[in-house]
N, CA and C atoms as a LAMMPS dump frame, in Angstrom:
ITEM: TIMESTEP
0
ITEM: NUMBER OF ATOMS
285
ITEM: BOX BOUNDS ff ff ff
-5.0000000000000000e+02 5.0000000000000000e+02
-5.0000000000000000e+02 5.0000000000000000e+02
-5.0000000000000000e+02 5.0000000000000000e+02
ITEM: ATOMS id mol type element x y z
1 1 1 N -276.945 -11.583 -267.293
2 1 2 C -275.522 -11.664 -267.591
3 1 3 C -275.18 -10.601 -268.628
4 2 1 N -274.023 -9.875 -268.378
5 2 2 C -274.183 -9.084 -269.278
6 2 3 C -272.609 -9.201 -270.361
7 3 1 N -273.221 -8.87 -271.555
8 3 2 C -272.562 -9.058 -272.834
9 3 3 C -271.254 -8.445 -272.698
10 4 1 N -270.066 -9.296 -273.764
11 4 2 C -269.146 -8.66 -273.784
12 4 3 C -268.888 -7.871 -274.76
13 5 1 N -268.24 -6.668 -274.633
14 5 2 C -268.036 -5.666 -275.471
15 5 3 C -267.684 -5.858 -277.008
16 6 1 N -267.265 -7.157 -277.309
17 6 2 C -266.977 -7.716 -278.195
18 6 3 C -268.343 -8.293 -278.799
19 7 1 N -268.722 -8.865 -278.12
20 7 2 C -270.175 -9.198 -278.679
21 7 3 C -271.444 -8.524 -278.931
22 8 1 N -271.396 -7.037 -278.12
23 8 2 C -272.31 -6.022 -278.292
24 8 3 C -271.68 -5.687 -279.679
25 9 1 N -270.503 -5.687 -280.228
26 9 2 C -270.131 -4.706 -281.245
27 9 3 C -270.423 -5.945 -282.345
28 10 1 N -270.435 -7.111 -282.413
29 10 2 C -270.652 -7.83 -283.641
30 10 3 C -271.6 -7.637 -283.654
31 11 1 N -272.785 -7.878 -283.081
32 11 2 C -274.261 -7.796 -283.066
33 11 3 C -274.925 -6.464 -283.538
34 12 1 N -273.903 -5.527 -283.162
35 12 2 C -274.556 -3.98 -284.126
36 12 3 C -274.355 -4.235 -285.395
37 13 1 N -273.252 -4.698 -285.884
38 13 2 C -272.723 -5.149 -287.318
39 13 3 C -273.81 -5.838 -287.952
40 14 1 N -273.334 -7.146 -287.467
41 14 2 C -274.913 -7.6 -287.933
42 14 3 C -276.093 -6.821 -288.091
43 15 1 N -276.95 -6.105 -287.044
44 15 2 C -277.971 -5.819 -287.448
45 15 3 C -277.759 -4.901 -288.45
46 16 1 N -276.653 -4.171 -288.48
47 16 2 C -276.254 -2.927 -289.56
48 16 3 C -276.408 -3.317 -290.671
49 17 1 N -275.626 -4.55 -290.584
50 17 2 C -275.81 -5.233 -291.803
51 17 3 C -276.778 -5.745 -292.764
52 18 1 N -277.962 -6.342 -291.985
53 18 2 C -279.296 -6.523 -292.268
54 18 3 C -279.964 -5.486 -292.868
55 19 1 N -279.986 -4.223 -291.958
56 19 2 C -280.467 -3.333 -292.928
57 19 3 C -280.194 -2.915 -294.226
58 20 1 N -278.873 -3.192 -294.637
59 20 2 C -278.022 -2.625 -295.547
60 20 3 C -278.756 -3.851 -296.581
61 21 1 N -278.7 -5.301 -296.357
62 21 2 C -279.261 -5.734 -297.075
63 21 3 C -280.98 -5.849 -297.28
64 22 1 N -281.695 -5.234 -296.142
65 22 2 C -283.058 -4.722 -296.942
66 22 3 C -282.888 -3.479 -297.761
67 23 1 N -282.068 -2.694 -297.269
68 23 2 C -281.899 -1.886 -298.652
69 23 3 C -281.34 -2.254 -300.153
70 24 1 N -280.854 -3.017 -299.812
71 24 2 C -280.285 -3.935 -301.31
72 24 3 C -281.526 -4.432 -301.831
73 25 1 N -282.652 -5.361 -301.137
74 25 2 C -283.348 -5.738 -301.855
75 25 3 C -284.198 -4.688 -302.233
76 26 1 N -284.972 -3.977 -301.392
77 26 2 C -285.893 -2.655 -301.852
78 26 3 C -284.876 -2.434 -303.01
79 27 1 N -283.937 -2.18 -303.598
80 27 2 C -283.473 -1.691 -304.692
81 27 3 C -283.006 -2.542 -305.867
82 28 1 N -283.497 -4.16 -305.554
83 28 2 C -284.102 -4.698 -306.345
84 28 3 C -282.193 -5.47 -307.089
85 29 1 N -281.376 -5.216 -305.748
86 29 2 C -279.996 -5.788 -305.449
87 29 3 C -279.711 -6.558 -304.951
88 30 1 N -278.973 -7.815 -305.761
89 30 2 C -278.056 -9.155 -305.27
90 30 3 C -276.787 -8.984 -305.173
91 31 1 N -275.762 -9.113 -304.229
92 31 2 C -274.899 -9.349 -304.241
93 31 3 C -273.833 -10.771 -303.191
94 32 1 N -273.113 -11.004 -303.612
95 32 2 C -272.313 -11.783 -302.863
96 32 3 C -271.834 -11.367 -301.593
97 33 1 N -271.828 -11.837 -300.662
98 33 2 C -271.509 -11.846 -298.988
99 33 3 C -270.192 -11.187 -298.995
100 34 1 N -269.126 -11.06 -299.917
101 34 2 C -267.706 -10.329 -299.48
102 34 3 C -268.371 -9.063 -300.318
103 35 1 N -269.036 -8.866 -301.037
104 35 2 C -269.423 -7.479 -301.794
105 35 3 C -270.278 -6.851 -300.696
106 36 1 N -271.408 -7.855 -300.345
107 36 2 C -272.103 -6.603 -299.17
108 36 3 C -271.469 -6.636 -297.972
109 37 1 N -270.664 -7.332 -297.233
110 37 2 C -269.507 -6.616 -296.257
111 37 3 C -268.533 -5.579 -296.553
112 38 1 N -268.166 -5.452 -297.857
113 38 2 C -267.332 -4.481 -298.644
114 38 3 C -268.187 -3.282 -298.68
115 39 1 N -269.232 -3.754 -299.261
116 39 2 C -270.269 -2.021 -299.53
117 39 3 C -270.537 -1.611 -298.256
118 40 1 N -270.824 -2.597 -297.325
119 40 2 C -271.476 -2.026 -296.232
120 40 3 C -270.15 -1.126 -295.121
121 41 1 N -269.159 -1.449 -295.28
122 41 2 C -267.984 -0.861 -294.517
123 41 3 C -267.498 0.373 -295.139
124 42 1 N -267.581 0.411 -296.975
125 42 2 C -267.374 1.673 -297.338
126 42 3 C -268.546 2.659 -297.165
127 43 1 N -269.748 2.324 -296.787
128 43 2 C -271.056 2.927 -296.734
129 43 3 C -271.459 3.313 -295.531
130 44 1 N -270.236 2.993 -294.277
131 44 2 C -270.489 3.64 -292.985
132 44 3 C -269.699 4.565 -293.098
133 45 1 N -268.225 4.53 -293.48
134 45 2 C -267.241 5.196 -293.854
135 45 3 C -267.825 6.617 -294.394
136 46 1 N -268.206 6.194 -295.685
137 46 2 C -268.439 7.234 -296.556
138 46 3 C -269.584 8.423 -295.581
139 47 1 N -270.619 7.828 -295.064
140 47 2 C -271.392 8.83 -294.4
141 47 3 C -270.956 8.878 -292.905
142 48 1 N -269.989 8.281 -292.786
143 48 2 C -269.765 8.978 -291.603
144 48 3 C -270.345 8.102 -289.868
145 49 1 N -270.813 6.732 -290.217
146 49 2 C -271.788 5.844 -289.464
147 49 3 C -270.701 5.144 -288.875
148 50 1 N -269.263 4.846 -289.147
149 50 2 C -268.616 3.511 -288.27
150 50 3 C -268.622 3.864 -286.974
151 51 1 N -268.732 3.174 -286.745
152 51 2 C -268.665 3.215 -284.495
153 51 3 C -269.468 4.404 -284.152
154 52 1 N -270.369 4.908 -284.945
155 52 2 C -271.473 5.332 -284.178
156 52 3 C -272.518 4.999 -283.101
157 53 1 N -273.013 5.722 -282.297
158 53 2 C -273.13 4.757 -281.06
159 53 3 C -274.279 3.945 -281.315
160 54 1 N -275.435 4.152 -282.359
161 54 2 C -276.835 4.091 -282.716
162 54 3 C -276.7 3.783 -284.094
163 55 1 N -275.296 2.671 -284.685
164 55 2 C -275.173 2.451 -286.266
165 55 3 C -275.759 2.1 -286.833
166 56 1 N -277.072 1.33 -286.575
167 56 2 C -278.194 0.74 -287.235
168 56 3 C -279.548 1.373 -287.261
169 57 1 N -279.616 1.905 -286.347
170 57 2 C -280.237 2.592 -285.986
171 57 3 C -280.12 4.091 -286.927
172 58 1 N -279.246 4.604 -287.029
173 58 2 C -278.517 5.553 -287.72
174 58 3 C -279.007 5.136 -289.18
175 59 1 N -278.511 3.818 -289.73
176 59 2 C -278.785 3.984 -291.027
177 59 3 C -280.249 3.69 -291.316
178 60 1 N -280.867 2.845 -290.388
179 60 2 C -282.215 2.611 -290.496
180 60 3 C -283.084 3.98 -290.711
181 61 1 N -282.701 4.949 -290.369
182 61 2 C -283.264 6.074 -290.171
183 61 3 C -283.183 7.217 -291.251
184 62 1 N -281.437 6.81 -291.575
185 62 2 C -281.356 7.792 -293.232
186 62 3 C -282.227 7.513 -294.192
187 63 1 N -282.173 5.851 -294.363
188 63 2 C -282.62 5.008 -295.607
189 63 3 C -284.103 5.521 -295.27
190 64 1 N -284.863 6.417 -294.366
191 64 2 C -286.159 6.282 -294.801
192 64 3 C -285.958 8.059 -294.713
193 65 1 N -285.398 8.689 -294.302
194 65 2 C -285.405 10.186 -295.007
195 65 3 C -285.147 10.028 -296.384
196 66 1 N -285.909 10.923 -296.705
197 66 2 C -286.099 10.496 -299.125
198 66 3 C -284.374 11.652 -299.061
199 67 1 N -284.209 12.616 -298.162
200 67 2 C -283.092 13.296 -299.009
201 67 3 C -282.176 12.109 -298.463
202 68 1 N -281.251 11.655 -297.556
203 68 2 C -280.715 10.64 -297.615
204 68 3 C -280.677 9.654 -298.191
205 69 1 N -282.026 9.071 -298.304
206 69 2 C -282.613 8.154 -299.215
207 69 3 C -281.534 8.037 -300.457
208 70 1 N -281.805 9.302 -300.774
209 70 2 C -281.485 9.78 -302.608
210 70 3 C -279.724 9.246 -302.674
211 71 1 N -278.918 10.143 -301.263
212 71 2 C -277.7 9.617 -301.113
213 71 3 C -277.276 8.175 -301.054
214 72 1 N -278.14 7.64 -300.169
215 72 2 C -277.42 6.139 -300.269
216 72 3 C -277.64 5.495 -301.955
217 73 1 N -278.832 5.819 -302.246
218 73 2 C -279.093 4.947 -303.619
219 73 3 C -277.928 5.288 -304.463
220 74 1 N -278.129 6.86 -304.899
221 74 2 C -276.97 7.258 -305.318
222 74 3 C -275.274 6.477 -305.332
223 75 1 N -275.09 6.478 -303.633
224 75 2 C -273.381 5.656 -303.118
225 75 3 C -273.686 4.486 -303.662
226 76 1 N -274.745 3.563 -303.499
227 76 2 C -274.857 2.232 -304.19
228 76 3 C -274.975 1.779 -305.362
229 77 1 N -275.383 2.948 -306.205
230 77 2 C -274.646 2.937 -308.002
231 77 3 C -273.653 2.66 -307.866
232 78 1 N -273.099 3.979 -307.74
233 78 2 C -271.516 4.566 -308.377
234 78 3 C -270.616 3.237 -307.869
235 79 1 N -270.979 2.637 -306.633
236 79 2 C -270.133 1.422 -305.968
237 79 3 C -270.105 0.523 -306.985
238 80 1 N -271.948 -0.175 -307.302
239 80 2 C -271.689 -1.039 -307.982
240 80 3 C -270.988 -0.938 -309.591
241 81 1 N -271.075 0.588 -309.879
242 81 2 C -270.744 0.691 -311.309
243 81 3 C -269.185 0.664 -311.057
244 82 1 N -268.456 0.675 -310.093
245 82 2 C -266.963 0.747 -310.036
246 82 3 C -266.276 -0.379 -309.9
247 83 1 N -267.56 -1.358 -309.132
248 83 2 C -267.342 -2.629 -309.113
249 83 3 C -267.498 -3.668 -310.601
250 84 1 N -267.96 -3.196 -311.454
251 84 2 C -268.505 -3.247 -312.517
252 84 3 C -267.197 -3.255 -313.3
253 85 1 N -266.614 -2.022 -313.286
254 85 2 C -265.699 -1.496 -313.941
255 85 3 C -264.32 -2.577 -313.843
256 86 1 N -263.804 -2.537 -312.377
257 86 2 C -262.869 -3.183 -311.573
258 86 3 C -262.974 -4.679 -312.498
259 87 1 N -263.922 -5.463 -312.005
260 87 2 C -264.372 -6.55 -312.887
261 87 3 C -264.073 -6.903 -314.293
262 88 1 N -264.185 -5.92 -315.182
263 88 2 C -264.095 -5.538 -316.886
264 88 3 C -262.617 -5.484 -317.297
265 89 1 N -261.907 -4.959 -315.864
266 89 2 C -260.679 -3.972 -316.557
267 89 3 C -259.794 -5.325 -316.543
268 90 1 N -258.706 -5.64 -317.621
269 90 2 C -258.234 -6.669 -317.398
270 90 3 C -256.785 -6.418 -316.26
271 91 1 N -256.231 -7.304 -315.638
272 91 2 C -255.019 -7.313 -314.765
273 91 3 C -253.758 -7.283 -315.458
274 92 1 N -253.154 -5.896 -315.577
275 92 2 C -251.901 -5.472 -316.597
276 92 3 C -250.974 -7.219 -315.944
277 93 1 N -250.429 -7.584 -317.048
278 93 2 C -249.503 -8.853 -317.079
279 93 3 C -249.999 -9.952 -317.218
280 94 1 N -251.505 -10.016 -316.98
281 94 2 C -252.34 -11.427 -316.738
282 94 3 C -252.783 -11.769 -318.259
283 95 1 N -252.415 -12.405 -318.524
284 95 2 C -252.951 -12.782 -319.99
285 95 3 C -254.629 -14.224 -319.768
């Protein structure tokens, strides 16, 4: 029986996703389920991976080139340090 197009495309997500969170842990990263759907959508974006035809595959493959490597670790600072930031800054009017 074959899958619907809708369901081939969650299932890349997912696995996309998975990877994204073994890379979180190799880097020794927790985050909450709306943060790693958030990182992980700006982190296809940013390199260029959404609706690629091979998206998991794709990132499975950067994350073990060391010069890519260097990039994602890199995007996953600066994210979390902005997220960091975002967090700190208080909401002008909100007392």
């Amino acid at each position: 029986m074959w899958k619907s197009a809708a369901s081939r495309v969650y299932t890349v997500v997912r696995v996309s996703r998975a990877i994204l969170i073994k890379i979180l842990t190799d880097l020794h990263v927790k985050l909450s389920a709306p943060d790693v759907d958030e990182l992980h959508q700006e982190l296809l974006v940013y390199f260029g991976l959404i609706g690629a035809l091979q998206e998991c595959e794709a990132l499975e493959a950067a994350w073990r080139d060391s010069y890519n490597r260097r990039h994602i670790e890199e995007f996953i600072k600066a994210w979390l340090r902005r997220k960091r930031r975002e967090k700190a800054e208080p909401i002008p009017g909100v007392f």
